[in-house]
VOPAGU-2260 file (C-alpha; in pm, 1 decimal, decimal comma):
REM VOPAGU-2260
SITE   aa  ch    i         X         Y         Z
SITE  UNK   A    0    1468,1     350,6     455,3
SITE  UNK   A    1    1363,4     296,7     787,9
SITE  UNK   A    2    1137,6      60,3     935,6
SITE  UNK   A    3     817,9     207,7     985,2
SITE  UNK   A    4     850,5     357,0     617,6
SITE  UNK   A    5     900,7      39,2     472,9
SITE  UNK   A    6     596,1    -164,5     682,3
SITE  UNK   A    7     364,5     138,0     512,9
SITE  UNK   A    8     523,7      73,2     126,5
SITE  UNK   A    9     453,0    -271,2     220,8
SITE  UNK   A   10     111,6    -259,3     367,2
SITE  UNK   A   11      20,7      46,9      45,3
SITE  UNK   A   12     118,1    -232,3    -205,0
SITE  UNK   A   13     -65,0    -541,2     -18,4
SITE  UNK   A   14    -376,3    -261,1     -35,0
SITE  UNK   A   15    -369,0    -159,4    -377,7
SITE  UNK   A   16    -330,8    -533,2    -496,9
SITE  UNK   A   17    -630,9    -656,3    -270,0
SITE  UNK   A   18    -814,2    -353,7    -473,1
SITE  UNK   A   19    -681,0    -505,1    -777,1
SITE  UNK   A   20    -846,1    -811,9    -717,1
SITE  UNK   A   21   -1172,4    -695,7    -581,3
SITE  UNK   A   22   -1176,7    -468,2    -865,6
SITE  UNK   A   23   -1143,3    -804,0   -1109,9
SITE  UNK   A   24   -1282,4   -1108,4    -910,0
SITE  UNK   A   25   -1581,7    -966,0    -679,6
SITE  UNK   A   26   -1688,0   -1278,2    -552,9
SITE  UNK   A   27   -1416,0   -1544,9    -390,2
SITE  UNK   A   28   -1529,4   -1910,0    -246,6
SITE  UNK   A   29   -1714,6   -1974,1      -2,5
SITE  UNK   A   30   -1491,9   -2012,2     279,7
SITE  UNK   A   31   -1730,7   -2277,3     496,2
SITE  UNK   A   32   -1785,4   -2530,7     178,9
SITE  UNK   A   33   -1428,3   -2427,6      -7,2
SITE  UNK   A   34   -1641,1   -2367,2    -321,7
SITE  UNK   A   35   -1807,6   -2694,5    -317,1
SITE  UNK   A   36   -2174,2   -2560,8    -249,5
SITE  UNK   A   37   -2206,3   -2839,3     -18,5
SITE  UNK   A   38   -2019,3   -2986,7     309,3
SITE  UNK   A   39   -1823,3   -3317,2     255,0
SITE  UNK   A   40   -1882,4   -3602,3     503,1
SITE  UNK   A   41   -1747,8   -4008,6     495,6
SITE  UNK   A   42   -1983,4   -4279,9     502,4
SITE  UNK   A   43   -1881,1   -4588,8     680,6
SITE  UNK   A   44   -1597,6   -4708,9     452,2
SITE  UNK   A   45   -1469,5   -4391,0     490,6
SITE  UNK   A   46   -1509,3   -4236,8     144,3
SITE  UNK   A   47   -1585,8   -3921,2      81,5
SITE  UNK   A   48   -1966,8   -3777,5      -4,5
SITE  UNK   A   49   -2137,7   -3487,4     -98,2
SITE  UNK   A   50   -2324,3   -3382,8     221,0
SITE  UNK   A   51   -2616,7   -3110,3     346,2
SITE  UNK   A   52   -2629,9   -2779,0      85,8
SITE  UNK   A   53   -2389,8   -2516,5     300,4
SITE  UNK   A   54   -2593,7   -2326,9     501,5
SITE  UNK   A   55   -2384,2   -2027,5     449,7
SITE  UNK   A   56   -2346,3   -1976,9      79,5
SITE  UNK   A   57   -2718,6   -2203,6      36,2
SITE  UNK   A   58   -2493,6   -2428,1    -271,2
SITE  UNK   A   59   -2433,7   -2069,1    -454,3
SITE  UNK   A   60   -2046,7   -2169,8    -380,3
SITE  UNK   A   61   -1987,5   -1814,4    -396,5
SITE  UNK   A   62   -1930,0   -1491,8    -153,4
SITE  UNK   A   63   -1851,9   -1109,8    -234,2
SITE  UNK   A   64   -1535,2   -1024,0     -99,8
SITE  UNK   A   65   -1537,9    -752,1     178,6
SITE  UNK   A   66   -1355,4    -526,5     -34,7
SITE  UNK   A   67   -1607,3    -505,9    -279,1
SITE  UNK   A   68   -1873,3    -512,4      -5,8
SITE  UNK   A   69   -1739,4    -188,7     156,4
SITE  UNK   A   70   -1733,6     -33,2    -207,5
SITE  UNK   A   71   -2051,7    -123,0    -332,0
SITE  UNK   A   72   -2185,9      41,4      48,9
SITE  UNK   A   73   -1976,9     345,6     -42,7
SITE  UNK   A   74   -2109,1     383,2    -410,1
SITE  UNK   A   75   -2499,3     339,6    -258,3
SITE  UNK   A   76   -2432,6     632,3     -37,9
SITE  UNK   A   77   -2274,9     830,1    -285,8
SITE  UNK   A   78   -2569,5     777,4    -495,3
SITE  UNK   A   79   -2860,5     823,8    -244,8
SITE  UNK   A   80   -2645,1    1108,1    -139,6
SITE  UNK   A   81   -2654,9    1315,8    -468,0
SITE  UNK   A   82   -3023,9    1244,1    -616,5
């Protein structure tokens, strides 16, 4: 096989799994907050404390992938589309 065959089997089977996973697990962590639904901050002694709700996810903890973003914009159109 030669190179730029085997960078497109590669990047075909990184593809297919990342539509494996959308197609499973729509939503991934926030990526701000990690999934806490909140930033962490230290107070003085230097332990660790739940801080302000994230102001990106607003505490849901939760995000839709971009995958599953671009599919669900592609099914609307398809929809609208064919009434």
């Amino acid at each position: 096989m030669t190179l730029p065959t085997l960078a497109i089997a590669c990047l075909t089977i990184v593809t297919i799994c990342y539509i494996g996973l959308c197609a499973v697990s729509p939503f991934g962590n926030c990526r701000r907050c990690r999934g806490f639904g909140y930033q962490l901050k230290k107070d003085r002694r230097g332990r660790v404390r739940p801080g302000k709700t994230c102001r990106r996810c607003h505490g849901d903890r939760k995000r839709i992938r971009v995958g599953r973003h671009l599919f669900n914009v592609a099914a609307r159109l398809h929809r609208d589309g064919t009434r």
